[in-house]
DSSP file (Angstrom, degrees, kcal/mol; ACC not computed):
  #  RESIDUE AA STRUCTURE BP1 BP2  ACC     N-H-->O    O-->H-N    N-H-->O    O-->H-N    TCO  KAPPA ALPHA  PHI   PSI    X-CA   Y-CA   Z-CA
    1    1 A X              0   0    0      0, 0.0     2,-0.1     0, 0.0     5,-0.0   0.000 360.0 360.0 360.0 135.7   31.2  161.6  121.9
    2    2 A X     >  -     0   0    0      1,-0.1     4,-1.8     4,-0.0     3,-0.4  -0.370 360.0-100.6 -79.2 166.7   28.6  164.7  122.8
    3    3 A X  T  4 S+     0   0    0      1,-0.2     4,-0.4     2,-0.2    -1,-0.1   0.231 121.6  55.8 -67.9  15.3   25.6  164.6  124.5
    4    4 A X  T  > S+     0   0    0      2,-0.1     4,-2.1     3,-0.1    -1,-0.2   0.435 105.0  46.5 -64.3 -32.8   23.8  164.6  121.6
    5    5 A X  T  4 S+     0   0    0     -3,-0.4    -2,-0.2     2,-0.2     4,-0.1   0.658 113.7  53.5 -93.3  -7.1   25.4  161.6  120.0
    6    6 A X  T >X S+     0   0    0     -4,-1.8     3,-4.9     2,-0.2     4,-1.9   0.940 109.3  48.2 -62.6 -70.9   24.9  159.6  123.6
    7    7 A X  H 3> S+     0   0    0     -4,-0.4     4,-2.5     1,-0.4     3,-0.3   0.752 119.0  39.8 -71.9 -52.3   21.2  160.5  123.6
    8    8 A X  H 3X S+     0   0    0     -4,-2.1     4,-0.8     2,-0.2    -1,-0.4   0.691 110.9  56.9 -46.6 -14.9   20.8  159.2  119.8
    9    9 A X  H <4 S+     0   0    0     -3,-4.9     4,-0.3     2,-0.2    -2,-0.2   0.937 118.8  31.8 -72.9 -47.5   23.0  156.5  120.4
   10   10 A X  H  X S+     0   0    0     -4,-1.9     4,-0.7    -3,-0.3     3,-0.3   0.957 127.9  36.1 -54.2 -57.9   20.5  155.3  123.3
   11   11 A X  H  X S+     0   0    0     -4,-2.5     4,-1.4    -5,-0.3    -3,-0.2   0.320  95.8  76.4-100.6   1.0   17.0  156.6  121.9
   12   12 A X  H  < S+     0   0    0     -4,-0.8     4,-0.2     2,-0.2    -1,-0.2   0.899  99.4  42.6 -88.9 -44.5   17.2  156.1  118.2
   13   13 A X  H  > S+     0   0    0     -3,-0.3     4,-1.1    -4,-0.3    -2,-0.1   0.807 113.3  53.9 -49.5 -47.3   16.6  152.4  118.3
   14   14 A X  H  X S+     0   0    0     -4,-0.7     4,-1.2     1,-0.2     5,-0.2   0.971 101.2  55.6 -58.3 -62.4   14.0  152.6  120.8
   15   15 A X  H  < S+     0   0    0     -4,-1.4     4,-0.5     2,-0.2    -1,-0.2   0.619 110.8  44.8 -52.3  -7.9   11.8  154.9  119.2
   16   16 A X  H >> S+     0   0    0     -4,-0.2     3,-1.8     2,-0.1     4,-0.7   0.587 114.8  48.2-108.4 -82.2   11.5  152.9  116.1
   17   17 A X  H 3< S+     0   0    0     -4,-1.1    -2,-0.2     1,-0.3    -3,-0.2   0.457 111.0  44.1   8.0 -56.7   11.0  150.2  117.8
   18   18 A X  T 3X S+     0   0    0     -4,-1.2     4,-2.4     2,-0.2    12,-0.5   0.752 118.8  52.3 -89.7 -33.2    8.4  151.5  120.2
   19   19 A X  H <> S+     0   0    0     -3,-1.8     4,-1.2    -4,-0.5    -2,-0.2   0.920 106.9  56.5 -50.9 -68.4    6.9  153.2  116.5
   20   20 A X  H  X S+     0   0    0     -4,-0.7     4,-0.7     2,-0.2    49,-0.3   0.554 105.6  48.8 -19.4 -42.1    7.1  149.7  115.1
   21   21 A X  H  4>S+     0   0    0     -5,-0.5     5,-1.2     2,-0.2    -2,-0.2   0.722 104.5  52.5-114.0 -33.5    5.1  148.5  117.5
   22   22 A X  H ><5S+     0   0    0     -4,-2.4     3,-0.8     3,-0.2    -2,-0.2   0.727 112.0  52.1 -65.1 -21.4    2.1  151.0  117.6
   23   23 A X  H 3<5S+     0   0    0     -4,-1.2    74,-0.3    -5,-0.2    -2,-0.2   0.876 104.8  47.9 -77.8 -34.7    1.8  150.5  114.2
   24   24 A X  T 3<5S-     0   0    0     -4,-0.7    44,-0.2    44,-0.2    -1,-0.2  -0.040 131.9 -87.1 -91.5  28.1    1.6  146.4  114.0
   25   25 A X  T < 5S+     0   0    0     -3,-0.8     2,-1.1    42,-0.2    -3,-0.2   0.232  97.5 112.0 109.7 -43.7   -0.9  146.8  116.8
   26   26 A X    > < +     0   0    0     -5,-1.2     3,-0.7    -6,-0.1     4,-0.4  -0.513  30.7 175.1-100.2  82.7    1.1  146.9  120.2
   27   27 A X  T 3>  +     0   0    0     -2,-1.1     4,-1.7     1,-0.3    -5,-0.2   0.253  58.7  92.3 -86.3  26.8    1.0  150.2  122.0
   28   28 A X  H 3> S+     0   0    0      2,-0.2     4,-1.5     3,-0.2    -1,-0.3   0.929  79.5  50.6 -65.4 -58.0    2.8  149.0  124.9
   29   29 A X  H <> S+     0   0    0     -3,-0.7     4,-1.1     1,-0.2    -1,-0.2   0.736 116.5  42.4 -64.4 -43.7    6.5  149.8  124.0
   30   30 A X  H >> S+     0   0    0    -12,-0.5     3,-1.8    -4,-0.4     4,-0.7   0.979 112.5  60.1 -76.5 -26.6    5.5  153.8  123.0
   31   31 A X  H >< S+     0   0    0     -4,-1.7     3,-0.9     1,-0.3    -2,-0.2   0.882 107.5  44.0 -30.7 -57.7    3.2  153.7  126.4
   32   32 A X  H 3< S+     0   0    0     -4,-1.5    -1,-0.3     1,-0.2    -2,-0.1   0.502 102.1  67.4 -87.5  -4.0    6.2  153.0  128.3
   33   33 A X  H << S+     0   0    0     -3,-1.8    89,-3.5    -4,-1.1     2,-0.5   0.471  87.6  83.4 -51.2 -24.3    8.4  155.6  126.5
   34   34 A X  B << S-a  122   0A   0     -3,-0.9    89,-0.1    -4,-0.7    79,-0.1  -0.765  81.4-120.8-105.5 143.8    6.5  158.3  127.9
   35   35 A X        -     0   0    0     87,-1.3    -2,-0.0    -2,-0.5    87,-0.0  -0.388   4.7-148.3 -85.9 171.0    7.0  159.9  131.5
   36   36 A X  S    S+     0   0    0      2,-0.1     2,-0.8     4,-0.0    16,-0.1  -0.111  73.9 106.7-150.8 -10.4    3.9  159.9  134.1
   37   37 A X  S    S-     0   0    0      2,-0.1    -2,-0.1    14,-0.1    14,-0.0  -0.827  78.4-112.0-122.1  99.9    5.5  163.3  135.4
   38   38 A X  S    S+     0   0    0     -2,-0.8     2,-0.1     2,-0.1    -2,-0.1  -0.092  88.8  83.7 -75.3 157.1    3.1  166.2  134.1
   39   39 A X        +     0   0    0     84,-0.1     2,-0.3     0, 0.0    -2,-0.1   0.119  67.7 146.2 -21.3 116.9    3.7  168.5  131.9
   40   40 A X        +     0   0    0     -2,-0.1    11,-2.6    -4,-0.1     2,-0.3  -0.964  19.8 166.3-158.0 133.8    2.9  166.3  129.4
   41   41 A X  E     -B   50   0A   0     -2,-0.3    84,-1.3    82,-0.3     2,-0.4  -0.975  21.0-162.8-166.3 143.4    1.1  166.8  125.8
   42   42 A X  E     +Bc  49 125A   0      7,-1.9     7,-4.7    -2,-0.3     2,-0.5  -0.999   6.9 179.4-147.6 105.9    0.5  164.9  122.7
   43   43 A X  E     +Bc  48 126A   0     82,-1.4    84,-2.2    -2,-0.4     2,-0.2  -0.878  29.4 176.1-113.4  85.2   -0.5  167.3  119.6
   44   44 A X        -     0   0    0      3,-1.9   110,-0.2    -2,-0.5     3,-0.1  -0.621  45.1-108.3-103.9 139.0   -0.6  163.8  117.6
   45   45 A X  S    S+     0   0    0     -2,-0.2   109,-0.3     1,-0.2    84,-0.1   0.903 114.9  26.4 -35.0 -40.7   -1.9  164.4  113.5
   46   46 A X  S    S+     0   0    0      1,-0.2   108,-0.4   107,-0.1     2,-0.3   0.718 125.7  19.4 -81.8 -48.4   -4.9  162.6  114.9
   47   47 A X        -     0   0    0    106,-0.4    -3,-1.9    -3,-0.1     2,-0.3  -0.964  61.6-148.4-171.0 122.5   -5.7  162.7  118.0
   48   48 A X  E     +B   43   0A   0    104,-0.7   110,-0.9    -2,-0.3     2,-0.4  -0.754  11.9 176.7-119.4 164.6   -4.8  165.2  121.1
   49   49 A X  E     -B   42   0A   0     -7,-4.7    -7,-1.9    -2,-0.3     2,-0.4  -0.794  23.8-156.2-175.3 128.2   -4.2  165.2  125.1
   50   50 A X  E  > S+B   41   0A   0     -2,-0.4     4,-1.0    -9,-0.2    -9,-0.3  -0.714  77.3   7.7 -73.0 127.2   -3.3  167.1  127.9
   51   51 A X  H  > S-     0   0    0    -11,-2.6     4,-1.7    -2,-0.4    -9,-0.1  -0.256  91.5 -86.2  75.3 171.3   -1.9  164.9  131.0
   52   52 A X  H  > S+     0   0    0      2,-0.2     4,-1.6     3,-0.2     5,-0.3   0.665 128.2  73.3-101.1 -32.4   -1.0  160.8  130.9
   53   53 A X  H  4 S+     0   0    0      1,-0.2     4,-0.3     2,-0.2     3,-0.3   0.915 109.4  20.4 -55.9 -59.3   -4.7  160.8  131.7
   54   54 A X  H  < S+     0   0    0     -4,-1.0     3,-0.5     1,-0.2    -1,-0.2   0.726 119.9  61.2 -31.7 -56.6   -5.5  161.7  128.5
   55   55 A X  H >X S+     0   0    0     -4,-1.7     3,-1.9     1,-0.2     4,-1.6   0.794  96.2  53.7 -54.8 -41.4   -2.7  160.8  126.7
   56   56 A X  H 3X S+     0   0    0     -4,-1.6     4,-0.9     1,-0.3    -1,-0.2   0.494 111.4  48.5 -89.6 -14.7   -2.5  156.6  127.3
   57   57 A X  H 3> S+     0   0    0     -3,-0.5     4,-0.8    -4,-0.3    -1,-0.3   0.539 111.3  46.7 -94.5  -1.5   -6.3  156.0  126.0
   58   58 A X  H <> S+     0   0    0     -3,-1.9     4,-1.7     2,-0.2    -2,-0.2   0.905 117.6  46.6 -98.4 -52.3   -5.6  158.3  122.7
   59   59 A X  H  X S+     0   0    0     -4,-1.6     4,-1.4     1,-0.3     5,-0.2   0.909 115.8  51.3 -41.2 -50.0   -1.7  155.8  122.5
   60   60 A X  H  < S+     0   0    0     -4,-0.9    -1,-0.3     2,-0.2    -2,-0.2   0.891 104.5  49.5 -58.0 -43.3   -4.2  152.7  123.1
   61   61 A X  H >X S+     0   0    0     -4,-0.8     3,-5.9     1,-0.2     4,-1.3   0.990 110.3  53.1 -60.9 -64.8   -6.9  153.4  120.3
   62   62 A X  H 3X S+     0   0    0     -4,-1.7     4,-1.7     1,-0.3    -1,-0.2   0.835 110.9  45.9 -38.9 -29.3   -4.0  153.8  117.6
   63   63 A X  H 3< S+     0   0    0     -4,-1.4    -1,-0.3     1,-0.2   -36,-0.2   0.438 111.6  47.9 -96.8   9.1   -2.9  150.6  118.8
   64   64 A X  H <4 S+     0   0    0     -3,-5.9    -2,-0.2    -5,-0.2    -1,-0.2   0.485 119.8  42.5-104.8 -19.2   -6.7  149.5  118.6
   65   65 A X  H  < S+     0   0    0     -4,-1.3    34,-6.5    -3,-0.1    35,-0.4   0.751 104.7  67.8-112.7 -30.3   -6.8  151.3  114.5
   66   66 A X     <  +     0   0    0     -4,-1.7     2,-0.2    -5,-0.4    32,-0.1  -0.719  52.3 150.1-114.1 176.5   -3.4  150.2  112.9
   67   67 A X        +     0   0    0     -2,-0.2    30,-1.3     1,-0.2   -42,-0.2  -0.685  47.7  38.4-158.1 172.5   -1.9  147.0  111.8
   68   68 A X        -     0   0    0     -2,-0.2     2,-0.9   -44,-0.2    29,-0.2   0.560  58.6-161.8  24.1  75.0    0.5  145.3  109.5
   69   69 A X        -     0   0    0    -49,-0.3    27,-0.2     1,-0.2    -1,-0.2  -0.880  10.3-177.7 -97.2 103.8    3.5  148.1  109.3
   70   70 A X        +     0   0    0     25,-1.2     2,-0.3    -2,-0.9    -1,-0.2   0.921  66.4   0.7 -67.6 -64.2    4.9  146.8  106.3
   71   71 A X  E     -D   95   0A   0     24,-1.1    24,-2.1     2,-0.0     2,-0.3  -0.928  56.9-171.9-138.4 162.1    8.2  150.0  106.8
   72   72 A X  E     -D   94   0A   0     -2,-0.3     2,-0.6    22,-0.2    22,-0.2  -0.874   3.5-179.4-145.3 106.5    9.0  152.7  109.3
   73   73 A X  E     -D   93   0A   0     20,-1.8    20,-2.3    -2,-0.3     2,-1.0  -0.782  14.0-165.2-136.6 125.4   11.5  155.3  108.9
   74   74 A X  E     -D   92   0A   0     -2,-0.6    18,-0.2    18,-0.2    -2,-0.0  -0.765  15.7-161.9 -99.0 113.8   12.1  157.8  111.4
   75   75 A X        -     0   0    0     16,-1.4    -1,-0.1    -2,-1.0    17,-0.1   0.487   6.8-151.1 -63.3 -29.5   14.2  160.2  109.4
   76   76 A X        +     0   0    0      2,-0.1    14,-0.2   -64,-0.0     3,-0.1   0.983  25.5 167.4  14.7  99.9   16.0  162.4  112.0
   77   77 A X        +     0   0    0      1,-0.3     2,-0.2    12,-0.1    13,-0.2   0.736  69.7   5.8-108.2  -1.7   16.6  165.9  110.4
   78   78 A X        +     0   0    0      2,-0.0    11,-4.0     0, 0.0    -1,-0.3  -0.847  65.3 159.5-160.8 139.8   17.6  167.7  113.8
   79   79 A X  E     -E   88   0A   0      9,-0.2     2,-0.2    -2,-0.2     9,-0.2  -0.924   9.6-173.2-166.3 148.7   18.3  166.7  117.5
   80   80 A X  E     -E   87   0A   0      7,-0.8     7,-2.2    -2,-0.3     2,-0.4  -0.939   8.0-164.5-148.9 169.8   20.0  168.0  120.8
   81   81 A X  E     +E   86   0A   0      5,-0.2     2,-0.3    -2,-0.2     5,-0.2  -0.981  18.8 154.6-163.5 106.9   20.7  166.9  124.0
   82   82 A X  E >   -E   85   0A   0      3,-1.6     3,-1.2    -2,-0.4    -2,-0.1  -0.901  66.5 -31.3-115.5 160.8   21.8  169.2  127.1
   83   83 A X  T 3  S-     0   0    0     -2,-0.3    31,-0.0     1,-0.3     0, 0.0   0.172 117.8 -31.7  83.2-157.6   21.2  168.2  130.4
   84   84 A X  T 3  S+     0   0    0     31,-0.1    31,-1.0    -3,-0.0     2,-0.3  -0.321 124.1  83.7-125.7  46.0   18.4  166.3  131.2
   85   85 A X  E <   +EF  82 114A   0     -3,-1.2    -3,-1.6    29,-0.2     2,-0.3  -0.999  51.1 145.5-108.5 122.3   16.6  167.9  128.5
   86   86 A X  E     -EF  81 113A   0     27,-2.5    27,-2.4    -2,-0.3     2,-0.3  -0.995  16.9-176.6-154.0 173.4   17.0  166.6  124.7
   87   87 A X  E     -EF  80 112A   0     -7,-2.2    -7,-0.8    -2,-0.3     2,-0.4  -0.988  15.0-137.5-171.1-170.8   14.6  166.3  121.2
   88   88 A X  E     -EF  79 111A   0     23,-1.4    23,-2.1    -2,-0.3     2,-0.5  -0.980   1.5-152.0-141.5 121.8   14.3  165.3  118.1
   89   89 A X  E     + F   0 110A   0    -11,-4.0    21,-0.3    -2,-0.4   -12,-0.1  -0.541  37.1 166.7-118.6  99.5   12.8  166.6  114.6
   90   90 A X  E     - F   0 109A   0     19,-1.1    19,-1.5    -2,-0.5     2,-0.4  -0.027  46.6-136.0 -56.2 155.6   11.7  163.9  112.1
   91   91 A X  E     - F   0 108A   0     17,-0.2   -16,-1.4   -18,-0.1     2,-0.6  -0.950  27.9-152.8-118.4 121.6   10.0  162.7  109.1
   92   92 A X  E     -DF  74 107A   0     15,-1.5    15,-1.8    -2,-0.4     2,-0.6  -0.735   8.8-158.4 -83.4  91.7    8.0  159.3  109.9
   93   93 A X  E     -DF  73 106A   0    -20,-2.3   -20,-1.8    -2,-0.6     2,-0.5  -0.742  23.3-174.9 -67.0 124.0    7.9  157.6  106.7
   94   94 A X  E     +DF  72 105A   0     11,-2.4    11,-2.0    -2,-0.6     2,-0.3  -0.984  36.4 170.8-119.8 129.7    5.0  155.2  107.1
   95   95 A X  E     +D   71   0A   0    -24,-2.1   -25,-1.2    -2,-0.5   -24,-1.1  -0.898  36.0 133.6-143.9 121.4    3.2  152.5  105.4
   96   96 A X        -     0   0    0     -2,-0.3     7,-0.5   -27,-0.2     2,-0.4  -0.842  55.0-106.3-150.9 153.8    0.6  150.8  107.8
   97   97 A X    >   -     0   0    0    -30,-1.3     3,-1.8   -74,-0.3     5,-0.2  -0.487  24.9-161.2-113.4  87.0   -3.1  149.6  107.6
   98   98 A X  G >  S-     0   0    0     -2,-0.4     3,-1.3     2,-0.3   -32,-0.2  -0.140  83.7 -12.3 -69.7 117.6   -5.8  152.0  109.7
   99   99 A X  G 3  S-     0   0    0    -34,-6.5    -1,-0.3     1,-0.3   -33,-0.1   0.918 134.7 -51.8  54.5  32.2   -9.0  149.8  110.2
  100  100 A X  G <  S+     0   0    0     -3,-1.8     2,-0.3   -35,-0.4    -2,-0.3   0.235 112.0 122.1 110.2  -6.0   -7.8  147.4  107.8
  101  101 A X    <   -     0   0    0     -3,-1.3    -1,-0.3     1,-0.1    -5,-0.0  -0.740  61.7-123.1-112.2 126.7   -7.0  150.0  104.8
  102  102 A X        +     0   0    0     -2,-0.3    -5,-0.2    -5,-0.2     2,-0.2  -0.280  40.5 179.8 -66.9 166.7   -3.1  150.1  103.6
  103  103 A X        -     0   0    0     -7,-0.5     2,-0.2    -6,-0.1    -7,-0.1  -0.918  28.9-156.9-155.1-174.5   -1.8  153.3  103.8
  104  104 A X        +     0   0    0     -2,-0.2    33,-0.9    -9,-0.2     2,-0.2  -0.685  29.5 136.6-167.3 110.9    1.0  155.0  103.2
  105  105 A X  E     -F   94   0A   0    -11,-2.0   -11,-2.4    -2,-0.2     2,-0.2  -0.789  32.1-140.3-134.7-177.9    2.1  158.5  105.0
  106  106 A X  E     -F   93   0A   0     31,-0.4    24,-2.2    -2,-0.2     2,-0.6  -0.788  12.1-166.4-163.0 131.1    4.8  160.8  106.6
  107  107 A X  E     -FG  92 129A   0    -15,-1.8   -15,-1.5    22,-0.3     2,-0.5  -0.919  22.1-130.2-106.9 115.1    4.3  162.9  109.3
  108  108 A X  E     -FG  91 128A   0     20,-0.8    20,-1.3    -2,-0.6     2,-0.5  -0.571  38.3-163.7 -87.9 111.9    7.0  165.7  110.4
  109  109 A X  E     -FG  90 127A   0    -19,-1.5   -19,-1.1    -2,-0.5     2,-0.5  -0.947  20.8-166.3-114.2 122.7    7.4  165.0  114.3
  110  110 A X  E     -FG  89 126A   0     16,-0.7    16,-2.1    -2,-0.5     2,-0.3  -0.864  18.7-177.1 -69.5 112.2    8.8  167.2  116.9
  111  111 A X  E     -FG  88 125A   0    -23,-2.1   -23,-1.4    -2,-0.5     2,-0.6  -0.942  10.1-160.5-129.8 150.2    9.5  165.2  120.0
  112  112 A X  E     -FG  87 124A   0     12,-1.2    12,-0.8    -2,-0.3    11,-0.6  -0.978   7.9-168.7-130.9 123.9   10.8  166.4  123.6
  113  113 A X  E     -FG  86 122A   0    -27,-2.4   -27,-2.5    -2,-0.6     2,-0.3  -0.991  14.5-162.7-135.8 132.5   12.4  164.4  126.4
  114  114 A X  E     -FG  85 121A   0      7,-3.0     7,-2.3    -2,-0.5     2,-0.4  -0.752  26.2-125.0-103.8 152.4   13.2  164.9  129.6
  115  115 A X  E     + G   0 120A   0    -31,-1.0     2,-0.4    -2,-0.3     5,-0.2  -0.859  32.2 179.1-100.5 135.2   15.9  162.4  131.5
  116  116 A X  E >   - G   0 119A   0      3,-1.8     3,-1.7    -2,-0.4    -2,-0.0  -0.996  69.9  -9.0-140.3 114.3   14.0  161.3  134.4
  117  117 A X  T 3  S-     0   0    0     -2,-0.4     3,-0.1     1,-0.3    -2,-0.0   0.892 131.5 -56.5  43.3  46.4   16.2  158.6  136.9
  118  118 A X  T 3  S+     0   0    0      1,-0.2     2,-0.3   -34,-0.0    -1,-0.3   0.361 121.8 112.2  65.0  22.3   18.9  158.5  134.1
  119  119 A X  E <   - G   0 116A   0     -3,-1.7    -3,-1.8     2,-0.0     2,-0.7  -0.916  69.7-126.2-117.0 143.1   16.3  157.4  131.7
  120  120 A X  E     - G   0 115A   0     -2,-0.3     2,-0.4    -5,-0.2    -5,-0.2  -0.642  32.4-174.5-100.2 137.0   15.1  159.5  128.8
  121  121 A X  E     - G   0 114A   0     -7,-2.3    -7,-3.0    -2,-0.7   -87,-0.2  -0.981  24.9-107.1-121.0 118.8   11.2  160.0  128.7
  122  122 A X  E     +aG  34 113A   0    -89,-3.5   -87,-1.3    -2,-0.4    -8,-0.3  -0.030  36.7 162.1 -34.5 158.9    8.7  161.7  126.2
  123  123 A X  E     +     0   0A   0    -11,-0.6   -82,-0.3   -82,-0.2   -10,-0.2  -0.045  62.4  19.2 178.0 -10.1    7.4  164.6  127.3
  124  124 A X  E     + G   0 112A   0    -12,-0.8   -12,-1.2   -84,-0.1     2,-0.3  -0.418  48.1 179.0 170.0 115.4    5.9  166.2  124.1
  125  125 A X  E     +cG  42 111A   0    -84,-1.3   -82,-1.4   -14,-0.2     2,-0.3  -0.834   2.6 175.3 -94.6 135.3    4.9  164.9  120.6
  126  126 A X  E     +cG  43 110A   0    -16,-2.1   -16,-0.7    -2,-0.3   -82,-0.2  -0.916  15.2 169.6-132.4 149.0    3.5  167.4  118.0
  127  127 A X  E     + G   0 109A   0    -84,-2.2     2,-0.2    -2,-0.3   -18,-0.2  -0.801   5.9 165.8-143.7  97.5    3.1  165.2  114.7
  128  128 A X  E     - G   0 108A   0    -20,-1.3   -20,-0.8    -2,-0.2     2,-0.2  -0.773  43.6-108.9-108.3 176.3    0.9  166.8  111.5
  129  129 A X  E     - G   0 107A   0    -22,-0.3   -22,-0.3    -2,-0.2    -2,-0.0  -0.778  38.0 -92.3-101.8 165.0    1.4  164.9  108.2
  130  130 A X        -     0   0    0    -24,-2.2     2,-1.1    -2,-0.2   -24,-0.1  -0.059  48.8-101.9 -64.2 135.2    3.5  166.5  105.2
  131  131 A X    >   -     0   0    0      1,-0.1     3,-0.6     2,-0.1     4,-0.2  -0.650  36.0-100.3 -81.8 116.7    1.5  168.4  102.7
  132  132 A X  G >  S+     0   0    0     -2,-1.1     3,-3.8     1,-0.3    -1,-0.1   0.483 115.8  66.5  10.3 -59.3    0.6  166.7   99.2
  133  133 A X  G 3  S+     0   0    0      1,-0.3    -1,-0.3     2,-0.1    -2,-0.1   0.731  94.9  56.6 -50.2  11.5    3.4  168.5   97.2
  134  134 A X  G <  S-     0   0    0     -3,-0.6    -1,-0.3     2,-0.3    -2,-0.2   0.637 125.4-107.2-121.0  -8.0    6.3  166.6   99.2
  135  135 A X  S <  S+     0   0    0     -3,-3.8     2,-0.5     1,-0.4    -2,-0.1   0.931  75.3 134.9  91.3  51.6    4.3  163.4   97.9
  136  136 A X        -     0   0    0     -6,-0.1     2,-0.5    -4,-0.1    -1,-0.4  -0.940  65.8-106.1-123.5 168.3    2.7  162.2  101.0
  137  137 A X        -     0   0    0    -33,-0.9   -31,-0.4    -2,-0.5     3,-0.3  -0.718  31.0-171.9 -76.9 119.3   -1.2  161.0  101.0
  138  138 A X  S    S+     0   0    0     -2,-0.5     3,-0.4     1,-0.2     4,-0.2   0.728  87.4  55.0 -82.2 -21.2   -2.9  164.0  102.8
  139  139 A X  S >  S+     0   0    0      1,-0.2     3,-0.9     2,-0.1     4,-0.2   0.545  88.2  91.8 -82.2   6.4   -6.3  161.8  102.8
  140  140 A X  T 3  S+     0   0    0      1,-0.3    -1,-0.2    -3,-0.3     3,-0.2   0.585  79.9  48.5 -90.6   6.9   -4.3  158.8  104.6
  141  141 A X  T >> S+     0   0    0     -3,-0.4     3,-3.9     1,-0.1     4,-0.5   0.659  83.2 104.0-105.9 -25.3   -5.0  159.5  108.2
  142  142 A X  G X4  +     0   0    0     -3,-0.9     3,-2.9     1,-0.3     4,-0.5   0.781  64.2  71.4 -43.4 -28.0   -8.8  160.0  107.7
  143  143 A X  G 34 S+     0   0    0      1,-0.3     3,-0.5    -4,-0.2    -1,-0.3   0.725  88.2  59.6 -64.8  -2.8   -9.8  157.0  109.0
  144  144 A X  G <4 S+     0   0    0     -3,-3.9    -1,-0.3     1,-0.2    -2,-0.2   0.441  87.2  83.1-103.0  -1.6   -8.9  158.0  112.5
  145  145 A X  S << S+     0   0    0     -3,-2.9     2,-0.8    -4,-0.5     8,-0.2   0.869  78.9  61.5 -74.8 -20.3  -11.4  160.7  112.1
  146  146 A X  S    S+     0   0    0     -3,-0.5     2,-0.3    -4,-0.5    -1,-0.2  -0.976  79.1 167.3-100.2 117.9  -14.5  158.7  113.0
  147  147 A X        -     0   0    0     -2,-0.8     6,-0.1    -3,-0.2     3,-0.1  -0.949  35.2-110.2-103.5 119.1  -13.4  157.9  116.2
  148  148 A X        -     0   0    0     -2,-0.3    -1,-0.1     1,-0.1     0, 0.0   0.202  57.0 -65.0 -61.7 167.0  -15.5  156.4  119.2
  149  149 A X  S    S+     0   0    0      1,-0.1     2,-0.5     3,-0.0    -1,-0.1  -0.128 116.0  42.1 -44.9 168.1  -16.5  158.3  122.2
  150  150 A X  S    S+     0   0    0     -3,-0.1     9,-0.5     0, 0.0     2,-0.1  -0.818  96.4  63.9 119.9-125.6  -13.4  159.3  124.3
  151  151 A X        -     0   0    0     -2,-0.5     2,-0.3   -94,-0.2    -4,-0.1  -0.308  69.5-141.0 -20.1 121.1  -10.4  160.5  122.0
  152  152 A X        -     0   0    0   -104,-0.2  -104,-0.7     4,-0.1     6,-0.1  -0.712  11.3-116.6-145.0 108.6  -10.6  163.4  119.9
  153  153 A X    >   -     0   0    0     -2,-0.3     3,-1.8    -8,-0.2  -106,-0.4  -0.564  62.2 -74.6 -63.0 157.3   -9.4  164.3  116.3
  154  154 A X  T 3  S+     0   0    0   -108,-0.4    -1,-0.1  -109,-0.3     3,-0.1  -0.144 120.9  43.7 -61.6 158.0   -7.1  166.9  116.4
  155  155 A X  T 3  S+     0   0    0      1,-0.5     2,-0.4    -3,-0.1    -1,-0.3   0.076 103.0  75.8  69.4   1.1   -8.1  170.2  117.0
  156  156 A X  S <  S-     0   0    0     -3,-1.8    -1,-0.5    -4,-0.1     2,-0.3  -0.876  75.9-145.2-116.8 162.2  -10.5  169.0  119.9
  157  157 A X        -     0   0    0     -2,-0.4  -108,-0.1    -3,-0.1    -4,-0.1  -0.931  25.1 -90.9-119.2 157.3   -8.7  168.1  123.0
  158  158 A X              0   0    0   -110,-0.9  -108,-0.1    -2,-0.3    -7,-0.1  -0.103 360.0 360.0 -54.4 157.9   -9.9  165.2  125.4
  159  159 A X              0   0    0     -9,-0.5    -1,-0.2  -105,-0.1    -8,-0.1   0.380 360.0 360.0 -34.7 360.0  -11.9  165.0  128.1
């Protein structure tokens, strides 16, 4: 087996899982996916952040805005794994309800992990959603644009 098919054999479950579970509300599982040991950056469709300071209130409002994830499928269309280095690039099929509103999107995600005390940890998300022709809802993320103080839509970064 390579080190690529270890580090999906480990991480594949877990990130839908942890996916799963920001979406029905519970942003514990991706919280604790992610390393405390900066560099660290989240260029999320939404919502952006420099540092864990940043990052862990932007993971916590999404787990304050969505609900009821009816399906999740984290597509995996490329991943490697050297080292204590690895990532993954997806399309996150979604169908979820933001502020109460079904929805139904898919987001092309680039994700980065470093292995940190033999355990692999996030270390960079960029997530935009898929453009109209490819059949995703471009308008479906808007609700996360009125956003309370704090958090950001993307293109602003946090405090």
């Amino acid at each position: 087996m390579t080190e690529t098919e270890r580090f999906l054999e480990a991480m594949t479950a877990r990130i839908t899982e942890a996916e799963v579970a920001v979406h029905n509300g519970d942003a514990g599982k991706r919280i604790a996916m992610w390393s405390r040991t900066e560099p660290l950056t989240l260029f999320g469709a939404a919502m952006n952040g420099r540092s864990w300071a940043q990052i862990e209130p932007v993971f916590e409002l999404l787990g304050e805005q969505f609900s009821n994830c009816v399906s999740y499928d984290n597509e995996i269309i490329a991943a490697e794994a050297r080292g204590d280095l690895a990532y993954t690039v997806a399309l996150e099929h979604t169908t979820v309800s933001i502020d109460g509103a079904p929805t139904s999107y898919v987001l092309r995600v680039t994700t980065i992990f470093r292995r940190e005390r033999g355990d692999w940890k996030v270390v960079h998300r960029h997530g935009d959603p898929m453009a109209a022709d490819v059949g995703a809802d471009p308008t479906a993320l808007a609700p996360l644009a009125d956003l309370p103080a704090g958090p950001r839509r993307a293109g602003r970064t946090l405090p």
